[in-house]
C-alpha positions as CSV (number, residue, x, y, z in Angstrom):
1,X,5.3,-5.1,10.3
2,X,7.8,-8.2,10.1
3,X,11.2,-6.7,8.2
4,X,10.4,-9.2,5.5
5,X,6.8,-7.8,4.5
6,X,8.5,-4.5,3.6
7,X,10.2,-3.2,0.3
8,X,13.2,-1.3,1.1
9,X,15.7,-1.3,-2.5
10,X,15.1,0.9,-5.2
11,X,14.9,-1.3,-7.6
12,X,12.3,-2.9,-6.0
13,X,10.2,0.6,-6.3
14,X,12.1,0.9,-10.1
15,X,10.0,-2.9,-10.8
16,X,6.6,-1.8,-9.6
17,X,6.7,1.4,-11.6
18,X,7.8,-0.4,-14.7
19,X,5.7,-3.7,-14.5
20,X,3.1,-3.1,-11.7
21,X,-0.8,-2.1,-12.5
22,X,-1.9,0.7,-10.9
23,X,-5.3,1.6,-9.5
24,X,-6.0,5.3,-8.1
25,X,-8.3,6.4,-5.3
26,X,-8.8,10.2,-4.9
27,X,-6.7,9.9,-1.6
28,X,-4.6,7.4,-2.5
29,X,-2.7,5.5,-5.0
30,X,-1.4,1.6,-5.0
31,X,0.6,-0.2,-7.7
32,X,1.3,-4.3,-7.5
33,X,3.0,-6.8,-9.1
34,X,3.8,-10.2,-8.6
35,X,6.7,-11.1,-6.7
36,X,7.6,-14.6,-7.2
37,X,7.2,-15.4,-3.0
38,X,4.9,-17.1,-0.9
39,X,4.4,-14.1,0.7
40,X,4.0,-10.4,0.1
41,X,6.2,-6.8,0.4
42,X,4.8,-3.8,0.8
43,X,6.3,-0.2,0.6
44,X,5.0,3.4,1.7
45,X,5.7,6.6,-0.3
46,X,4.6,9.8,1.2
47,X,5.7,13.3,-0.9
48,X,7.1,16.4,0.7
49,X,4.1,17.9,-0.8
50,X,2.1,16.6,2.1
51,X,4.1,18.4,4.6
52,X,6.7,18.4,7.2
53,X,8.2,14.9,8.7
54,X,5.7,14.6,11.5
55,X,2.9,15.0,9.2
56,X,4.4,12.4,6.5
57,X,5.6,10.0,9.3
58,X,1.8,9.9,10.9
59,X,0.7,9.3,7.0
60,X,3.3,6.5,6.9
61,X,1.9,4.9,10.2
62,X,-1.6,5.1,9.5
63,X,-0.8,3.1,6.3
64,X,1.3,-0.1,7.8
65,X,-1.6,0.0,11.0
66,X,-3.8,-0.2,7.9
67,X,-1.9,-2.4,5.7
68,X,-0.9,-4.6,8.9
69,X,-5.4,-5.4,9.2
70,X,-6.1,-5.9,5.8
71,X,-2.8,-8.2,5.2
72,X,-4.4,-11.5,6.7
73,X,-7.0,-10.9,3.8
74,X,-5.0,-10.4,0.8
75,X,-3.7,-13.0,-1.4
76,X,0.1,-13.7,-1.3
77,X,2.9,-13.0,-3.8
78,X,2.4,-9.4,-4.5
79,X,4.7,-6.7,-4.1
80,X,2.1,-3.6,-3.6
81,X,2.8,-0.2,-3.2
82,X,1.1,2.4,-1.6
83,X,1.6,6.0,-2.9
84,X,-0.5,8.7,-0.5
85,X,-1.8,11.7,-1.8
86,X,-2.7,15.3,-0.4
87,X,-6.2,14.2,0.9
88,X,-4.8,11.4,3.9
89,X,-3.3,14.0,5.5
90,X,-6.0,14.0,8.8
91,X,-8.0,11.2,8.2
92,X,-8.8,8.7,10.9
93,X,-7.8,5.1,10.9
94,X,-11.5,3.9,9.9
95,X,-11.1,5.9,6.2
96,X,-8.2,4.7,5.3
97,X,-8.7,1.2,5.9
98,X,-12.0,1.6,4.0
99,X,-9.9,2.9,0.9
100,X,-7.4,0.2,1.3
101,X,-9.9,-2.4,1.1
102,X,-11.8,-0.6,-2.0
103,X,-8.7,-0.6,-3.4
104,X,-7.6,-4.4,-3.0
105,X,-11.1,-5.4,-4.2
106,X,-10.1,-3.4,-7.2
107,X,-7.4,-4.9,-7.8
108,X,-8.1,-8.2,-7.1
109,X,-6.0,-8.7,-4.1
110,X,-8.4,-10.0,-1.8
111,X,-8.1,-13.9,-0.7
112,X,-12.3,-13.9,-1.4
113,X,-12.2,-12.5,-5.1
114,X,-9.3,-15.5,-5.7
115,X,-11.7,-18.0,-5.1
């Protein structure tokens, strides 16, 4: 994922916890808010409570592999984080993109539910 697609500050994170909606899947969590760009930023947060580095950095790469397919179909101008909870830990690519897109369609993110 391009440097620019990614939200790297605090307050950044500080914004979306203050001003961002939030929708909650059993396995995972994602807050959004608009961003004021034409395009948009996403961040990853992964707990200790999910277990050691290894285990949070596979967590963290299944997202952005996730994130990276389902970002051609979302509408731009969002700041979105995506908050994983005990449950990802394990599961294959296929699941979590499912959840992501349940998720956007939730939310409203998705270029067809603009329309």
């Amino acid at each position: 994922m391009q440097r620019r697609f990614r939200l790297r500050h605090p307050a950044d994170f500080a914004h979306l916890r203050r001003d961002g909606r939030t929708y909650r899947h059993r396995l995972l969590v994602v807050s959004y808010a608009p961003n004021g760009l034409s395009y948009n930023r996403y961040g990853f947060i992964t707990v200790k409570r999910l277990g050691n580095a290894v285990t949070r950095n596979r967590v963290r790469r299944l997202l952005r592999e996730a994130v990276r397919l389902l970002h051609p179909r979302l509408r731009a101008g969002y700041d979105v984080v995506f908050i994983a909870r005990d449950g990802l830990v394990g599961q294959p690519l296929g699941v979590v993109q499912r959840i992501l897109n349940e998720l956007a369609v939730q939310a409203g993110l998705n270029e067809s539910e603009a329309a």
